[in-house]
C-alpha positions in Angstrom: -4.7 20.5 33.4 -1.1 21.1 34.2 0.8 19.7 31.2 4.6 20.2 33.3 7.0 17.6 32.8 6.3 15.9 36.1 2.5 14.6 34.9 3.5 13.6 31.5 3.0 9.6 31.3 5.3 7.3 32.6 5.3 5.6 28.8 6.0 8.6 26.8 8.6 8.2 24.6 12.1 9.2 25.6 13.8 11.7 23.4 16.8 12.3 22.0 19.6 14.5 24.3 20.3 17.8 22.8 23.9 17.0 22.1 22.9 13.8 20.3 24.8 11.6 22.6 22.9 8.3 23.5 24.5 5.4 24.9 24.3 3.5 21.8 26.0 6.2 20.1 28.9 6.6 22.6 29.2 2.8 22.9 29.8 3.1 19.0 32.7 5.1 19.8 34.5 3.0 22.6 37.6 0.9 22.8 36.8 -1.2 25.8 40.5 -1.6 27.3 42.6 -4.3 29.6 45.7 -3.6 29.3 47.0 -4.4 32.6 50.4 -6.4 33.1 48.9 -9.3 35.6 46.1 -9.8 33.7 45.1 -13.6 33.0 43.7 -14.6 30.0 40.2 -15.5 31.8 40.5 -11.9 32.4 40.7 -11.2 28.7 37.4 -13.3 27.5 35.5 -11.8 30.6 36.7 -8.0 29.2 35.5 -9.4 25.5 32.5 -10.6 27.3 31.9 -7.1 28.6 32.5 -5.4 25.3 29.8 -7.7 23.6 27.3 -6.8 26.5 27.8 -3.7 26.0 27.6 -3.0 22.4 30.9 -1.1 21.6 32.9 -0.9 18.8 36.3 -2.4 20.0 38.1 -4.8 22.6 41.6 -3.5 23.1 44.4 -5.9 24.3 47.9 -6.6 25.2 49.3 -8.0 22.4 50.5 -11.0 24.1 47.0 -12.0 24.5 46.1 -12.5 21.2 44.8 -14.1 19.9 41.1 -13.4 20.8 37.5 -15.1 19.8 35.9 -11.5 19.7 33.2 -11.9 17.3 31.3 -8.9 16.3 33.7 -6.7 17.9 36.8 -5.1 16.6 40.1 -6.8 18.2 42.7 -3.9 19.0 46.1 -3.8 20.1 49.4 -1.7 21.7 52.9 -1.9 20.2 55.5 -0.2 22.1 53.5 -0.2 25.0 54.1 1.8 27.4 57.0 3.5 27.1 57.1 4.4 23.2 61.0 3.8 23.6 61.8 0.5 21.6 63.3 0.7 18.3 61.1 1.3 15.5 61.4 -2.0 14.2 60.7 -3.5 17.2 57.4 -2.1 17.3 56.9 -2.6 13.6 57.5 -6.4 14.1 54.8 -6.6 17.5 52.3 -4.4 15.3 53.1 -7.3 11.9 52.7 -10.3 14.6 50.0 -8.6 16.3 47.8 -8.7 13.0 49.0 -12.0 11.9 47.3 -13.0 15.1 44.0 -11.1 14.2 44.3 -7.7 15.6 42.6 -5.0 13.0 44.2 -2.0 14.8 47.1 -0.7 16.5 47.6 1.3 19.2 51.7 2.4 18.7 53.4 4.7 21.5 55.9 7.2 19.9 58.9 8.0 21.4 57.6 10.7 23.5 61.3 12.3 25.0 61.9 12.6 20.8 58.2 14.6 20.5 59.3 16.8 23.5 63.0 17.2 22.4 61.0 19.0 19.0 62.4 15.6 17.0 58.8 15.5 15.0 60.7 14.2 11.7 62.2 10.9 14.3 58.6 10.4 15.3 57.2 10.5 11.7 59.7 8.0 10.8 58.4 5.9 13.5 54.9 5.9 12.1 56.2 5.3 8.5 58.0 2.0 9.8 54.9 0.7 11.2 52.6 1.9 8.3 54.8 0.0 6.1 54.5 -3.0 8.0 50.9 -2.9 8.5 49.2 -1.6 5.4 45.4 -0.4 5.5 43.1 -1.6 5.9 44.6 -2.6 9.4 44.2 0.9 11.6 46.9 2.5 13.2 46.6 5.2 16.3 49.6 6.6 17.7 49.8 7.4 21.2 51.2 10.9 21.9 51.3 11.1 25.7 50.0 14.9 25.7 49.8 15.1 29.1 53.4 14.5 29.4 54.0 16.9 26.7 51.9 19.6 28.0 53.5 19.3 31.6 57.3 19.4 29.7 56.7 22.5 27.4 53.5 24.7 29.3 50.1 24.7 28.0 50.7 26.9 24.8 54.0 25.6 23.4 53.2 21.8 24.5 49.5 22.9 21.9 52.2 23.9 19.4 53.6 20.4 19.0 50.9 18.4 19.6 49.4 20.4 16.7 52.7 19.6 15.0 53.1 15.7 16.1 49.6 15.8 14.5 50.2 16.8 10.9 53.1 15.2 11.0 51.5 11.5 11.9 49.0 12.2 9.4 51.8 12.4 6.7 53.3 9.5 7.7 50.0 7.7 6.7 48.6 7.1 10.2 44.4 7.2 11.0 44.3 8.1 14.3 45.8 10.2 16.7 45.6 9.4 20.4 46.3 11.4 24.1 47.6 8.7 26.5 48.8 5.5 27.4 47.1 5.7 30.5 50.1 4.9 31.9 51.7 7.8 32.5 52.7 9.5 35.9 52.2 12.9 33.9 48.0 12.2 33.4 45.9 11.3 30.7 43.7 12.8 28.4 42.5 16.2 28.6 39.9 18.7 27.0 42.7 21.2 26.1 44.8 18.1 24.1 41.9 17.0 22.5 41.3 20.3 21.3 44.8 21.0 19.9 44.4 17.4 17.9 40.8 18.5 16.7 42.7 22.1 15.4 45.5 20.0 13.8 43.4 16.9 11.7 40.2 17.3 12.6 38.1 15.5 9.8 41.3 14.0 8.7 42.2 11.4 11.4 40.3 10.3 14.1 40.7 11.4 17.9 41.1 9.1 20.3 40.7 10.3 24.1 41.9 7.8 26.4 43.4 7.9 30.0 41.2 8.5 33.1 37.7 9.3 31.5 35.7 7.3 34.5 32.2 8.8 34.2 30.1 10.5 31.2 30.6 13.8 31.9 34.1 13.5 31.4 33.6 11.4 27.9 31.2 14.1 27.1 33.4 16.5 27.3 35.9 14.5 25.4 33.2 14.6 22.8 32.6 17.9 22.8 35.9 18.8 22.3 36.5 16.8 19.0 37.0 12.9 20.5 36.0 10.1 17.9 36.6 7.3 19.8 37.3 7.1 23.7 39.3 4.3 25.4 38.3 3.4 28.3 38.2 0.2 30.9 35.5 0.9 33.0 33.0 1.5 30.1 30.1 0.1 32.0 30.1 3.0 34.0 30.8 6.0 31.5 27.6 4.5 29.0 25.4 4.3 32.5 25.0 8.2 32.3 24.0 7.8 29.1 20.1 8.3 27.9 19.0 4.9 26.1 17.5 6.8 23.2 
């Protein structure tokens, strides 16, 4: 009897992908995202809605929106969102309200003219400022823009300092590192950034990948490449090319 694929049974039991990746282990990994200026607070409990459907690990919000009833999910948040370019004690304040208002992480924006300008020392100070204000066990991931960074200083030197924003974040007490706003005209995350981060603090912080991941292969990738956790709004999608088991 031929015993190819085609004529197992229809009930055999599904296996496991080679790269390990099932959809409950990239939902694991997702910050289901609405961060979008008009949105209404209706939207909000329909995206935390979502996120609960779909098993991931995190809603992420504007802060203005919290608080959230999120149960079972983690409640995340911006601070200096978009631009990075408020004072660091402005963004220390949203990132102390935001928690007071029961966010558990922090999504920060550095100043990201400093990190191209080579000012790495400005944007550790900017990390220390909000680490002091919002001590573990709340999470903090700062946003590095790498896109932008990449397009201001070429592929090899913009890998330089992201390597160096890295370490440098990492002093400063941070426990992720992230690509992208989103946001930004200059792109969003990329196989090559998340690759310079995994070289940098790989097994040290965790790696982010947000910005324009839309479908699996592309959070696969992300994945490959080093990616602990993935941003994304349209999550639905990405975790539908996913294998159940």
């Amino acid at each position: 009897m031929d015993a190819s694929p085609q004529n197992e049974p229809r009930n055999a039991a599904p296996t496991t992908p080679p790269d390990g990746l099932t959809r409950a282990r990239v939902a694991a990994m997702i910050d289901h995202t609405l961060l979008s200026p008009d949105a209404s607070r209706e939207d909000v409990q329909a995206c935390v809605d979502e996120a609960r459907d779909l098993g991931v690990k995190a809603v992420c919000v504007s802060p203005a929106m919290l608080p959230v009833r999120a149960e079972g999910l983690t409640v995340a948040t911006v601070a200096g969102f978009p631009s990075g370019k408020h004072h660091a004690l402005v963004k220390a304040m949203e990132g102390r309200l935001a928690v007071d208002q029961g966010a558990r992480e922090v999504d920060m924006v550095i100043d990201v003219g400093a990190a191209i300008a080579g000012l790495v020392d400005e944007v550790m100070a900017d990390v220390l400022t909000m680490r002091d204000a919002v001590p573990p066990p709340v999470v903090i991931k700062v946003i590095l823009e790498t896109a932008a960074i990449h397009k201001a200083l070429g592929e090899e030197a913009g890998d330089e300092r992201i390597e160096a924003l890295c370490r440098a974040v990492a002093r400063a007490g941070a426990d992720f590192v992230k690509t992208s706003t989103g946001f930004h005209p200059a792109g969003g995350a990329s196989v090559r950034a998340i690759a310079a981060m995994h070289r940098a603090v790989g097994g040290q912080l965790g790696i982010k990948a947000s910005g324009g991941i839309r479908d699996a292969d592309t959070a696969r990738a992300m994945i490959t490449a080093g990616a602990t956790r993935l941003g994304l709004s349209g999550s639905r999608a990405v975790l539908g090319g996913f294998p159940e088991a």
